[in-house]
VOMARSE-248142 format. One record per residue (C-alpha): residue number from 1; z, x, y negated; residue in one letter. Coordinates in pm, whole numbers. Example, Ala and Ser with C-alpha at 12.3 -4.5 7.8 and 13.67 -1.06 7.14 Angstrom:
BEGIN
<atom><torke>1</torke><z>780</z><x>1230</x><y>450</y><roke>a</roke></atom>
<atom><torke>2</torke><z>714</z><x>1367</x><y>106</y><roke>s</roke></atom>
***
This chain:
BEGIN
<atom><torke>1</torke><z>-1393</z><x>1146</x><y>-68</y><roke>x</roke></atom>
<atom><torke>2</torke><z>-1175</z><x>1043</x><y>213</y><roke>x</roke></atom>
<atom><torke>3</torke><z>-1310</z><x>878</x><y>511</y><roke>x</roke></atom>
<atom><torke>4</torke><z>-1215</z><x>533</x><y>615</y><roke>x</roke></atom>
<atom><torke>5</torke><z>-958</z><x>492</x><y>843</y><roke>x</roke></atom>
<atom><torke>6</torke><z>-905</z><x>200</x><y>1088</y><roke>x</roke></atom>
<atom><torke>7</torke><z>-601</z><x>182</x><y>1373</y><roke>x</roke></atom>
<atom><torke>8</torke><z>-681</z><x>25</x><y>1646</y><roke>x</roke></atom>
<atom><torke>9</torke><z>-499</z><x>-215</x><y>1908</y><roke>x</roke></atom>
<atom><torke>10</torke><z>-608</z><x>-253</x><y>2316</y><roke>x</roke></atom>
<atom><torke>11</torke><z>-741</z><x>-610</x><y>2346</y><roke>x</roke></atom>
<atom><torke>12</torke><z>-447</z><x>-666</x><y>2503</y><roke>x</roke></atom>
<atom><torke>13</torke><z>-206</z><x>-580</x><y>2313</y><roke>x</roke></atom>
<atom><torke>14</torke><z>-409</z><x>-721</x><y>2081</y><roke>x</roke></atom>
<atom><torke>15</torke><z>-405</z><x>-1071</x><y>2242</y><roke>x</roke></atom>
<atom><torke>16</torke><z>-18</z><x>-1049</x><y>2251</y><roke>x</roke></atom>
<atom><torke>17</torke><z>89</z><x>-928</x><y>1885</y><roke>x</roke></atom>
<atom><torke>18</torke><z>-196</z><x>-1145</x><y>1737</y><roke>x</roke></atom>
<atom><torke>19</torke><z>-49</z><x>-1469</x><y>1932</y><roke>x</roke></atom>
<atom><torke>20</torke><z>342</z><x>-1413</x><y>1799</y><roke>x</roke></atom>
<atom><torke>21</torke><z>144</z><x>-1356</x><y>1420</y><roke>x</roke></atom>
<atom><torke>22</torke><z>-19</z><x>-1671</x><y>1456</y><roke>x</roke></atom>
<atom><torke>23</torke><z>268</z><x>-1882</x><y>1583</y><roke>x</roke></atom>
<atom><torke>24</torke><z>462</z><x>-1731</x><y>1309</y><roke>x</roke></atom>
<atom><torke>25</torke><z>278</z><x>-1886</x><y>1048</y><roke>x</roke></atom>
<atom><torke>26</torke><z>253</z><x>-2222</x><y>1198</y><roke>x</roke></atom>
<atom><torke>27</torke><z>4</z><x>-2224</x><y>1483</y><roke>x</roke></atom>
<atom><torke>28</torke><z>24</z><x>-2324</x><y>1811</y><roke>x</roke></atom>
<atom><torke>29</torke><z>80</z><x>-2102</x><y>2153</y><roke>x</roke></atom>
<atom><torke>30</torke><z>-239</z><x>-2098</x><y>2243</y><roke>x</roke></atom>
<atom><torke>31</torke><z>-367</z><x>-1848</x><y>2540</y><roke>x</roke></atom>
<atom><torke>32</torke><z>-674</z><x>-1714</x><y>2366</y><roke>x</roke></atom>
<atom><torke>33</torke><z>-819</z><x>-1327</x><y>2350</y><roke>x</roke></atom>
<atom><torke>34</torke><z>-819</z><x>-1219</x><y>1984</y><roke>x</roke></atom>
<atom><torke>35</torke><z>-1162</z><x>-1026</x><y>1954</y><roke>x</roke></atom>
<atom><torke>36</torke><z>-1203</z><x>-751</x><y>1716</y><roke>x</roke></atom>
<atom><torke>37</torke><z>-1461</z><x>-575</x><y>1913</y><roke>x</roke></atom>
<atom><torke>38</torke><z>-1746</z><x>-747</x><y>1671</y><roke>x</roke></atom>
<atom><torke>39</torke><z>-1541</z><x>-685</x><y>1359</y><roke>x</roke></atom>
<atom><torke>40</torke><z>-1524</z><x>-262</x><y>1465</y><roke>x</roke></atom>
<atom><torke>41</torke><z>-1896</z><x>-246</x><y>1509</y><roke>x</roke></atom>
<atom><torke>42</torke><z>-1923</z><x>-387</x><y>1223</y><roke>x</roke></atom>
<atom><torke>43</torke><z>-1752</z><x>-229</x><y>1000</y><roke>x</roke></atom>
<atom><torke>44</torke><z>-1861</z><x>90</x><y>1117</y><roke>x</roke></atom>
<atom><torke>45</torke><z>-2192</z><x>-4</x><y>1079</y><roke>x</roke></atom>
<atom><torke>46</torke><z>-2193</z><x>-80</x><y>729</y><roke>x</roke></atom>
<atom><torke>47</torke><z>-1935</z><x>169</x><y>618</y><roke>x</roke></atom>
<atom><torke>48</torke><z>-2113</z><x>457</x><y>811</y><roke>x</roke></atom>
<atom><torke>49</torke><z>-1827</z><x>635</x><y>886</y><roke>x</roke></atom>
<atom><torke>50</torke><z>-1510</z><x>526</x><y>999</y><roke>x</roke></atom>
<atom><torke>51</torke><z>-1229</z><x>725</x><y>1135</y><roke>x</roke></atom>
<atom><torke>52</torke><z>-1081</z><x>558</x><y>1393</y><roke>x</roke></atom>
<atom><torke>53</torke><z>-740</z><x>594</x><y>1592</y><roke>x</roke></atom>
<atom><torke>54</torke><z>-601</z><x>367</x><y>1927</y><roke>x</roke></atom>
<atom><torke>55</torke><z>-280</z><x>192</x><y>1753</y><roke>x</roke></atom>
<atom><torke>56</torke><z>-36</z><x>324</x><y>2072</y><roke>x</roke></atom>
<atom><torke>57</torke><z>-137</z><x>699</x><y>1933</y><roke>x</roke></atom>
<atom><torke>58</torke><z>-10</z><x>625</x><y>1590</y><roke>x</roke></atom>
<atom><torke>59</torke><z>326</z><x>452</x><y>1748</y><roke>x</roke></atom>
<atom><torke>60</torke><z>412</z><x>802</x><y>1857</y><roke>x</roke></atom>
<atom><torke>61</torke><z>463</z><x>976</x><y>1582</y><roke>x</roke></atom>
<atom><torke>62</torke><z>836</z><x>1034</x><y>1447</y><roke>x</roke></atom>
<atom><torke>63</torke><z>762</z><x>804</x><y>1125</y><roke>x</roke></atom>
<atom><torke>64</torke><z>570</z><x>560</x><y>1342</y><roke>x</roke></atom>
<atom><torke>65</torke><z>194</z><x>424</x><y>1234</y><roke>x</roke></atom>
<atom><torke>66</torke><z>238</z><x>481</x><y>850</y><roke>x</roke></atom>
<atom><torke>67</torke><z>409</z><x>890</x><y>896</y><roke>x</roke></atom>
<atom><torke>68</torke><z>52</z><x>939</x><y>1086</y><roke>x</roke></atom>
<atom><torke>69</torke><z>-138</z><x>753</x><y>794</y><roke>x</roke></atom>
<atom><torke>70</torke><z>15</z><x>979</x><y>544</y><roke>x</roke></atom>
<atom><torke>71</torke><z>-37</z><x>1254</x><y>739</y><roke>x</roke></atom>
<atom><torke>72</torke><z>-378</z><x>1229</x><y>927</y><roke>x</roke></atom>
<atom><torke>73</torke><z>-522</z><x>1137</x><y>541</y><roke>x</roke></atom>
<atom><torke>74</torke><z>-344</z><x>1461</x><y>437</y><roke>x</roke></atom>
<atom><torke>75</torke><z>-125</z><x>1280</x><y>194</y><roke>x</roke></atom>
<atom><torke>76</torke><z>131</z><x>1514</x><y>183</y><roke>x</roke></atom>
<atom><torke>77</torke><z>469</z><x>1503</x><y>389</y><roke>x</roke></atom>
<atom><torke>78</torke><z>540</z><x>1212</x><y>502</y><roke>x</roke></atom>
<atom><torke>79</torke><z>937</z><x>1270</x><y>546</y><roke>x</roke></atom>
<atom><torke>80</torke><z>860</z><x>1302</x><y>130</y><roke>x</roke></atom>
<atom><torke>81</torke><z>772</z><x>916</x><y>159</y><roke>x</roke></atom>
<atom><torke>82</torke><z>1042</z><x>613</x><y>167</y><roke>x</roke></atom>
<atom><torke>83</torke><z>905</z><x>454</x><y>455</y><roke>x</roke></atom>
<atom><torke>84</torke><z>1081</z><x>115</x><y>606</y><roke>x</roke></atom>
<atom><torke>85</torke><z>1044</z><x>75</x><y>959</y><roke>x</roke></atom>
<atom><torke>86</torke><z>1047</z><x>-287</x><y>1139</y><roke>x</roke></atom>
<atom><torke>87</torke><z>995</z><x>-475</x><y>1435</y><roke>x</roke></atom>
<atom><torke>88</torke><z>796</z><x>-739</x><y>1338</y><roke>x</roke></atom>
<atom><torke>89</torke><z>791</z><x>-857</x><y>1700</y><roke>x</roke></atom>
<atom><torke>90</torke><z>963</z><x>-1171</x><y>1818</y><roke>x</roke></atom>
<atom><torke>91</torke><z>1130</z><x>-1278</x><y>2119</y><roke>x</roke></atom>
<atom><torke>92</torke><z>962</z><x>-1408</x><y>2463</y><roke>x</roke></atom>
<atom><torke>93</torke><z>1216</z><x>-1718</x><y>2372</y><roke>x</roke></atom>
<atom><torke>94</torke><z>1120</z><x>-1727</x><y>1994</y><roke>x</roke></atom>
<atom><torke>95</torke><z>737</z><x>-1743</x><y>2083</y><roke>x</roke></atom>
<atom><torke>96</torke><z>786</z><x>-1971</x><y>2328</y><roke>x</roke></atom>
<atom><torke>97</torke><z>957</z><x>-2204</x><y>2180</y><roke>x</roke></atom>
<atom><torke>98</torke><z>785</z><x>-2187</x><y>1795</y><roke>x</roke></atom>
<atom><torke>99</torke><z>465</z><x>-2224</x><y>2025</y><roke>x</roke></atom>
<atom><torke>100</torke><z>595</z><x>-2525</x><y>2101</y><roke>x</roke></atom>
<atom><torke>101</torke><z>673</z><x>-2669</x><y>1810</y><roke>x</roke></atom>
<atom><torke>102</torke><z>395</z><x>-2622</x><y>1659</y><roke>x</roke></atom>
<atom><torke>103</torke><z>205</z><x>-2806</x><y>1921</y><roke>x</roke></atom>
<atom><torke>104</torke><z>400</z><x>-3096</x><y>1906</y><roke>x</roke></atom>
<atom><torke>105</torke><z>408</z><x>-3048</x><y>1481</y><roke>x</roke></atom>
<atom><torke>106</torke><z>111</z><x>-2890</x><y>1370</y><roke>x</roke></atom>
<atom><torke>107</torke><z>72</z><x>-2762</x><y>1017</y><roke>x</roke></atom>
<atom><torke>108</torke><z>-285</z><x>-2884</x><y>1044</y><roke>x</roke></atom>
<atom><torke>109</torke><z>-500</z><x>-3101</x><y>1214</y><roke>x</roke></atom>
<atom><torke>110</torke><z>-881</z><x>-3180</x><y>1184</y><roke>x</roke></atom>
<atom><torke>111</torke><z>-847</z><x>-2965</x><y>864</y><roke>x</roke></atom>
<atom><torke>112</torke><z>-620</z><x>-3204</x><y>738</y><roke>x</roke></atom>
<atom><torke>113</torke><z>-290</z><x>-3005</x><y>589</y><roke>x</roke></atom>
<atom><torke>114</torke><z>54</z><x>-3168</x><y>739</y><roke>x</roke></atom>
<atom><torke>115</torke><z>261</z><x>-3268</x><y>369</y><roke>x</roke></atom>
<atom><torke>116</torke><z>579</z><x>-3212</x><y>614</y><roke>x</roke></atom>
<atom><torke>117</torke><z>506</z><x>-2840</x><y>671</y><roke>x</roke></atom>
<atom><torke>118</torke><z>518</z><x>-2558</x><y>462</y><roke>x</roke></atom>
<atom><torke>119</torke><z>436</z><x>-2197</x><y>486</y><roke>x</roke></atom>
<atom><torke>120</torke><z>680</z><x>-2004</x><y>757</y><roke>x</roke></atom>
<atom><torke>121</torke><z>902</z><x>-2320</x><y>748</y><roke>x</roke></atom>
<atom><torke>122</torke><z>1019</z><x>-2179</x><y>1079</y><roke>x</roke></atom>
<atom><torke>123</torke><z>1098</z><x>-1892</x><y>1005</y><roke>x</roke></atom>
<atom><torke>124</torke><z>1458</z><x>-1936</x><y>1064</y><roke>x</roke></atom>
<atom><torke>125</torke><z>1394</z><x>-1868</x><y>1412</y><roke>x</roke></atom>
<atom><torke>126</torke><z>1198</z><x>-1570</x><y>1442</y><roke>x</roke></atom>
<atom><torke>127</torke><z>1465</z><x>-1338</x><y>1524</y><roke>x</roke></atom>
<atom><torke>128</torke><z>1564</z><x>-1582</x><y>1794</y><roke>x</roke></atom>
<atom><torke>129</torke><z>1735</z><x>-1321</x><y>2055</y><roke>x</roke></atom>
<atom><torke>130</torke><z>1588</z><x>-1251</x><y>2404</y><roke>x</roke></atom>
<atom><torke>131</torke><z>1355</z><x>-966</x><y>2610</y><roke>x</roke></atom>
<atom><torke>132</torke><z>1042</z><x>-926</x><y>2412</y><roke>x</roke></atom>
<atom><torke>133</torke><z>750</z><x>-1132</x><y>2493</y><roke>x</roke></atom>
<atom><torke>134</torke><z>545</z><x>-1089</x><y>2743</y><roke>x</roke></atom>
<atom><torke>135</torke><z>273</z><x>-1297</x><y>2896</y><roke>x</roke></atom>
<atom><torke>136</torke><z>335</z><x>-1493</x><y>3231</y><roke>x</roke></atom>
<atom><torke>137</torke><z>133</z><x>-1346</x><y>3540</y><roke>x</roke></atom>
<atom><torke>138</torke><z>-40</z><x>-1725</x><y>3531</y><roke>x</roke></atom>
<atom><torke>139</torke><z>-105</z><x>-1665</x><y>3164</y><roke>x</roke></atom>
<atom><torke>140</torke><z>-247</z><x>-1330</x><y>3225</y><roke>x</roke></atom>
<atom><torke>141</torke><z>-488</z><x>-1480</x><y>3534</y><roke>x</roke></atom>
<atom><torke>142</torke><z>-617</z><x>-1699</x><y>3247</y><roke>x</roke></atom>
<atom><torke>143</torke><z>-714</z><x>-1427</x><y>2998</y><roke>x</roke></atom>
<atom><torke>144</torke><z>-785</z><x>-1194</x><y>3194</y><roke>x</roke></atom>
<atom><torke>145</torke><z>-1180</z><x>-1207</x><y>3255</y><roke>x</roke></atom>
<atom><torke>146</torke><z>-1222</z><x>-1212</x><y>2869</y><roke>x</roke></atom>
<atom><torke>147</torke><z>-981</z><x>-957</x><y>2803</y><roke>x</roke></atom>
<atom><torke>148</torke><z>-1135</z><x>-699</x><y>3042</y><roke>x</roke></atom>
<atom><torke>149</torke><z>-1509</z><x>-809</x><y>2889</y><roke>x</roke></atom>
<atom><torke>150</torke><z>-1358</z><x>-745</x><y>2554</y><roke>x</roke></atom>
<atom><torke>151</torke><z>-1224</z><x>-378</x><y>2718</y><roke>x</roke></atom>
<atom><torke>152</torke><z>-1576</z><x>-322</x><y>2838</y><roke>x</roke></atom>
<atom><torke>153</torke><z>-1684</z><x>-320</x><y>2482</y><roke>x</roke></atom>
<atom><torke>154</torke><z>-1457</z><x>-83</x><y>2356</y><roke>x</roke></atom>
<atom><torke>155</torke><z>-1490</z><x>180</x><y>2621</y><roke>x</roke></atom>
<atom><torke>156</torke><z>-1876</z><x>194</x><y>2541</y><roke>x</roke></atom>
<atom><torke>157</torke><z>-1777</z><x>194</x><y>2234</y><roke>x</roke></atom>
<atom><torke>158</torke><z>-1449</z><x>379</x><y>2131</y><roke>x</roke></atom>
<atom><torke>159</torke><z>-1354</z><x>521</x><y>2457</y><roke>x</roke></atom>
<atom><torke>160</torke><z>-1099</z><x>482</x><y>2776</y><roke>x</roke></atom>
<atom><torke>161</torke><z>-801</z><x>543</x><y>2500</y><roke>x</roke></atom>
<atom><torke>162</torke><z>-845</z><x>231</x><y>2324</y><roke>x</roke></atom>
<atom><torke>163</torke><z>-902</z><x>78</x><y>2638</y><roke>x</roke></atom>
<atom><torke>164</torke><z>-564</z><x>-108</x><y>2822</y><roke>x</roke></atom>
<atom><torke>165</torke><z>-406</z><x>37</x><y>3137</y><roke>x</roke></atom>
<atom><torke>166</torke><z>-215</z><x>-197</x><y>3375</y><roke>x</roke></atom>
<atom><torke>167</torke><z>-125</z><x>-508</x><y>3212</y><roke>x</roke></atom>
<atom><torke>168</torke><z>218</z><x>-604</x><y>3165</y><roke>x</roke></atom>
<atom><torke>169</torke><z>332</z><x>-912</x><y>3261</y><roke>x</roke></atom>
<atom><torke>170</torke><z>655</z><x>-1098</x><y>3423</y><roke>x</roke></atom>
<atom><torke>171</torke><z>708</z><x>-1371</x><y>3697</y><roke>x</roke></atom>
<atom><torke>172</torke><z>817</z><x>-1636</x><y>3484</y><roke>x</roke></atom>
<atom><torke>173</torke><z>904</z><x>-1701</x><y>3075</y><roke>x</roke></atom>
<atom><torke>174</torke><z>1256</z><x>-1553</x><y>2973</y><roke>x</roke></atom>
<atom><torke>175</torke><z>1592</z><x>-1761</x><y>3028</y><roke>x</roke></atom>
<atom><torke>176</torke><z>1740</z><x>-1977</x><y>2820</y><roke>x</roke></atom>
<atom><torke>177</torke><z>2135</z><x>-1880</x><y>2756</y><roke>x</roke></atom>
<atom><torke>178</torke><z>2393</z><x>-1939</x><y>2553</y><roke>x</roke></atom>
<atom><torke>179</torke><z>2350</z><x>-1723</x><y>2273</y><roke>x</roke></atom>
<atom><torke>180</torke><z>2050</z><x>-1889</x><y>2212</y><roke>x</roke></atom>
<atom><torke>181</torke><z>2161</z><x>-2218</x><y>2176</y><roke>x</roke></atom>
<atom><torke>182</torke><z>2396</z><x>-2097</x><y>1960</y><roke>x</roke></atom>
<atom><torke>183</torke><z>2214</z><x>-1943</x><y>1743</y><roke>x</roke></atom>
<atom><torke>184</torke><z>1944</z><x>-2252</x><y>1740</y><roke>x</roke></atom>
<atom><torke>185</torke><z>2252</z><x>-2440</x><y>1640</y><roke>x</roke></atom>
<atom><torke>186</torke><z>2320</z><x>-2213</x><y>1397</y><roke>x</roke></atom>
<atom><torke>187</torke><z>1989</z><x>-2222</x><y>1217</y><roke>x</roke></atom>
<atom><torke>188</torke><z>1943</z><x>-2546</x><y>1193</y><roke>x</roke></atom>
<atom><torke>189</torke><z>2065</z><x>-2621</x><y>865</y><roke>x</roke></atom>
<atom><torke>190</torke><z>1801</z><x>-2387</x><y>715</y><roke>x</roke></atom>
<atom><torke>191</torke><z>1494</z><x>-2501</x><y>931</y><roke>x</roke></atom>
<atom><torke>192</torke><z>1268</z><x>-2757</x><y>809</y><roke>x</roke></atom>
<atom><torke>193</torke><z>1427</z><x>-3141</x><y>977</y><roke>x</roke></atom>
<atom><torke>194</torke><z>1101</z><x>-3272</x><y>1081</y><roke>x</roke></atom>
<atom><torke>195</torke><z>1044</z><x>-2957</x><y>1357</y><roke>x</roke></atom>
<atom><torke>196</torke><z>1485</z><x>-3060</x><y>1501</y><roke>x</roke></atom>
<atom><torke>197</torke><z>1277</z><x>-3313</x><y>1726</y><roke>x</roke></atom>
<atom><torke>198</torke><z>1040</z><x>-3060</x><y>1878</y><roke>x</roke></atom>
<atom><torke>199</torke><z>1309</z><x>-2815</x><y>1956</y><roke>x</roke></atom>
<atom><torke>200</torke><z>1532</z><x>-3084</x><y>2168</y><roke>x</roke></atom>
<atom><torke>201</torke><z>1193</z><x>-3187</x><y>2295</y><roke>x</roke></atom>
<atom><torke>202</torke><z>1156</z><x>-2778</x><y>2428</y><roke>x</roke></atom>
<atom><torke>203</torke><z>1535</z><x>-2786</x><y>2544</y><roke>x</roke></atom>
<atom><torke>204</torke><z>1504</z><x>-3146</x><y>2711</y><roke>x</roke></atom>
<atom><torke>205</torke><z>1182</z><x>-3117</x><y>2900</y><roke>x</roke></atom>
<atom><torke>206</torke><z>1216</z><x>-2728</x><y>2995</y><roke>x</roke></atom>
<atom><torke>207</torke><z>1276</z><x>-2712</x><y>3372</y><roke>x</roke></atom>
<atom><torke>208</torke><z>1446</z><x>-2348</x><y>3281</y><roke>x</roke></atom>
<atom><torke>209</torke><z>1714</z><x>-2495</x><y>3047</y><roke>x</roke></atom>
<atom><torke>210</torke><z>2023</z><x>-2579</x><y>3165</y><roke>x</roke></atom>
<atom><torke>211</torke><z>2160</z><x>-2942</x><y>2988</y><roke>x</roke></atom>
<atom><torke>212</torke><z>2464</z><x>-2708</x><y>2914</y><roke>x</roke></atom>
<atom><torke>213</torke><z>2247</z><x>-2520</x><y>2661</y><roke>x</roke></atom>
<atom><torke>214</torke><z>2082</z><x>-2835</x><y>2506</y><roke>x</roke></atom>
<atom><torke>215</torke><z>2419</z><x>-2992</x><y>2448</y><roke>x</roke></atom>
<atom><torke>216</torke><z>2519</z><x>-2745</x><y>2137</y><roke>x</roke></atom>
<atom><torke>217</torke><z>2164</z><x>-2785</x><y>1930</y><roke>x</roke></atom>
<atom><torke>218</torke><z>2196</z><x>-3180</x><y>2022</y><roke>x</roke></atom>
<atom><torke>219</torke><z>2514</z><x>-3187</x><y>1844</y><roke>x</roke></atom>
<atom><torke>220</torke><z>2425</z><x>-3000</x><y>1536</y><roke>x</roke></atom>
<atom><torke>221</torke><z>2152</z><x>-3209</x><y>1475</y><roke>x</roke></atom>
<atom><torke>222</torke><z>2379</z><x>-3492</x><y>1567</y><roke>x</roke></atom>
<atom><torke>223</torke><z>2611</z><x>-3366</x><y>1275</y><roke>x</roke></atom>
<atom><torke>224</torke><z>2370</z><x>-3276</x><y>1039</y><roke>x</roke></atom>
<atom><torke>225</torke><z>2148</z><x>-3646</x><y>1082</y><roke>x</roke></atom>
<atom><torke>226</torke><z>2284</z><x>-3834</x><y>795</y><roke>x</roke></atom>
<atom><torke>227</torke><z>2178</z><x>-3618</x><y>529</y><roke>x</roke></atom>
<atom><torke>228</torke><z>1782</z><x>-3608</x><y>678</y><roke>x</roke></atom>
<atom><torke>229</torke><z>1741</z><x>-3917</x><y>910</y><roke>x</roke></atom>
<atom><torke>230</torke><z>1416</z><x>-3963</x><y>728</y><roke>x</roke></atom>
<atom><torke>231</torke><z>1271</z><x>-3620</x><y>754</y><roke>x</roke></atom>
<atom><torke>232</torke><z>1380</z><x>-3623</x><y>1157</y><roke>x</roke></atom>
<atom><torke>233</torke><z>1258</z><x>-3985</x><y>1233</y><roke>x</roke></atom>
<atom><torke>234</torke><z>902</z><x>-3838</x><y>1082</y><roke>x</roke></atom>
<atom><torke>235</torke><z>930</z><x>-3556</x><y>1351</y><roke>x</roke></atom>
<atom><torke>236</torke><z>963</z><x>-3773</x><y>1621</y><roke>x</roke></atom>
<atom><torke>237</torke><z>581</z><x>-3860</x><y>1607</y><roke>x</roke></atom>
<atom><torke>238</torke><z>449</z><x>-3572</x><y>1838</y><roke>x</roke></atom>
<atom><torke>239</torke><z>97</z><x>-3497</x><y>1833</y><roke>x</roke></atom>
<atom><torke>240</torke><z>-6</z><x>-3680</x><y>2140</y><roke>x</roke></atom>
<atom><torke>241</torke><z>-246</z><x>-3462</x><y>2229</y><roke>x</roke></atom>
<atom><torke>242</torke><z>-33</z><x>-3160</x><y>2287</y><roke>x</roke></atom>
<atom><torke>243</torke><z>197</z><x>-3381</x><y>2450</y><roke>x</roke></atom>
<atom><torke>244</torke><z>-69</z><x>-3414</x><y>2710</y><roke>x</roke></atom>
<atom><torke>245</torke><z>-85</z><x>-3068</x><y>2802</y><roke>x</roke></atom>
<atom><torke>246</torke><z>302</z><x>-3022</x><y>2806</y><roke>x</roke></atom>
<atom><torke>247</torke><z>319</z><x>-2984</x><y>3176</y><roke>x</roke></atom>
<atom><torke>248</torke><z>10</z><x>-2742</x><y>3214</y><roke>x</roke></atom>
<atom><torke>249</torke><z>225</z><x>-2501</x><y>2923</y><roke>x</roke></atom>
<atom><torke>250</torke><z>527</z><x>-2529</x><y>3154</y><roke>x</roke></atom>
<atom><torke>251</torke><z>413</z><x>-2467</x><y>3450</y><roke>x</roke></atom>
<atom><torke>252</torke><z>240</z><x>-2117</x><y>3318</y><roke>x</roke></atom>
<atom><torke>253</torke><z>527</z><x>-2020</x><y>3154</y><roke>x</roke></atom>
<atom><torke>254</torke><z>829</z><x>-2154</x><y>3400</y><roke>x</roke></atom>
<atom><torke>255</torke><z>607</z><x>-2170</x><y>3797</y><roke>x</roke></atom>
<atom><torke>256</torke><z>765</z><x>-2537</x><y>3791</y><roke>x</roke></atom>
<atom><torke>257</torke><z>563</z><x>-2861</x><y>3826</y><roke>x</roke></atom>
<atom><torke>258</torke><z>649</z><x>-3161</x><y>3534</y><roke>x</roke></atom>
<atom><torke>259</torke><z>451</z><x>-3439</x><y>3554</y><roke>x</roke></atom>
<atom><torke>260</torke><z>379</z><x>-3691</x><y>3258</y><roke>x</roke></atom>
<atom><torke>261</torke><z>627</z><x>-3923</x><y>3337</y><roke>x</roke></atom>
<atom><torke>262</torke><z>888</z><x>-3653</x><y>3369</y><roke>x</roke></atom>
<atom><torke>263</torke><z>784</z><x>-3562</x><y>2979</y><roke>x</roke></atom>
<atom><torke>264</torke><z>794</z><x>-3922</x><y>2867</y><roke>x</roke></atom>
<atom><torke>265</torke><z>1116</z><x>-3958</x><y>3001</y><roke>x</roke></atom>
<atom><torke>266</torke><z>1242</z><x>-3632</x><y>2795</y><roke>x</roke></atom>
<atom><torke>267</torke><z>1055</z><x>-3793</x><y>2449</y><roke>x</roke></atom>
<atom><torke>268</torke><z>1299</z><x>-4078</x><y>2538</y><roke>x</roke></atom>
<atom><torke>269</torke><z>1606</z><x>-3871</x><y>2513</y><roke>x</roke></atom>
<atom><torke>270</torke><z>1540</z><x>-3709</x><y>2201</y><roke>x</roke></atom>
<atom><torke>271</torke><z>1460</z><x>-4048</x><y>2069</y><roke>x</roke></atom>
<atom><torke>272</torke><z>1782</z><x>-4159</x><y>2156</y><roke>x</roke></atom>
<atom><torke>273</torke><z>1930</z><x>-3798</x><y>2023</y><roke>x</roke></atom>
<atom><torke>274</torke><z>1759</z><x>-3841</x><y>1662</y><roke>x</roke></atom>
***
């Protein structure tokens, strides 16, 4: 009988790749440590034994985490096996800015499904191109007492190789540019209209983004308006919540100070724009 076997991610890395999952499928950026220690201990505990292996190990091998599956569970060869390799990963621009949107758009709130959403309805943007994402140094400051608790854990537990090393982490979010405007622009006509206000919110309120970049996606939507004015008008009504803590999720991501009144002014732009 073969033993279970469970890969297994730092807590940092952890933190980062469960974030982008998240905000794929609708939720918002939110800086917040996803814990598995608890779910480890317990699964051990009630399987008895568990095999376990740290997740950067398994990268390593030629035929990446599923060539070690088939081979560390003896399988047979695993160049024998059609495997598909992909980077599920999104941009530092895609995250950011899907993050965003689904602040501002939620696909839930108070348990209460949005009937404008629907599953990956953004998903027209995922391959958004940019550097990979990385957290902000200010967005590491803020999970970075829970993440090392979390590390704690698993060195008791697991040991210093599931454990993270120096964590990586950049001055400031990625820069806008050209291509991706253009290629915002370009998706457009296959993203769901109610999340086209969001996105010029991103662009207009941004202190990164150039008004050069905003100009191409503004004129899209401009083009593309008569055929879902109703749909876009619906996406103008931001959760107001989220657009409280605009400035806080700019100034971790961009180092530069908004105030309210500076985002109220950009929600009266894009109310102009749509």
């Amino acid at each position: 009988m073969l033993e279970p076997v469970c890969f297994i991610r730092s807590p940092f890395e952890m933190a980062t790749s469960g974030l982008q999952e998240n905000i794929k499928h609708g939720h918002k950026f939110m800086l917040k440590p996803v814990r598995k220690f608890e779910a480890v201990e317990k699964l051990k505990a009630s399987l008895g034994e568990l095999q376990t292996y740290p997740f950067e190990k398994t990268k390593l091998h030629p035929l990446g985490p599923v060539g070690f599956f088939i081979e560390t569970l003896e399988l047979g060869d695993p160049a024998a096996f059609k495997i598909f390799r992909q980077n599920e990963t999104m941009s530092d621009r895609a995250t950011r800015l899907i993050g965003f949107v689904n602040r501002l758009q939620p696909i839930s709130t108070d348990g209460k499904v949005n009937p404008h959403r629907f599953y990956d309805d953004a998903s027209p943007l995922w391959d958004l191109p940019g550097r990979k994402f990385v957290f902000t140094d200010s967005e590491k400051q803020v999970l970075y007492d829970r993440i090392m608790d979390e590390n704690e854990k698993y060195q008791k537990f697991l040991g210093p190789e599931y454990c993270d090393g120096p964590f990586e982490g950049t001055p400031t979010a990625d820069n806008w540019s050209e291509e991706a405007s253009a290629f915002v622009a370009k998706a457009l006509p296959t993203l769901n209209p109610l999340l086209w206000p969001s996105i010029c919110l991103y662009l207009e309120v941004n202190p990164q983004i150039d008004p050069s970049f905003t100009a191409p996606v503004i004129s899209a939507i401009q083009q593309l308006l008569p055929k879902h004015k109703e749909m876009v008008r619906k996406g103008l009504a931001f959760h107001e919540q989220a657009l409280e803590k605009v400035p806080h999720f700019l100034r971790l991501s961009t180092g530069v100070r908004i105030t309210h009144q500076d985002v109220a002014r950009a929600v009266e732009r894009v109310s102009r724009i749509c």
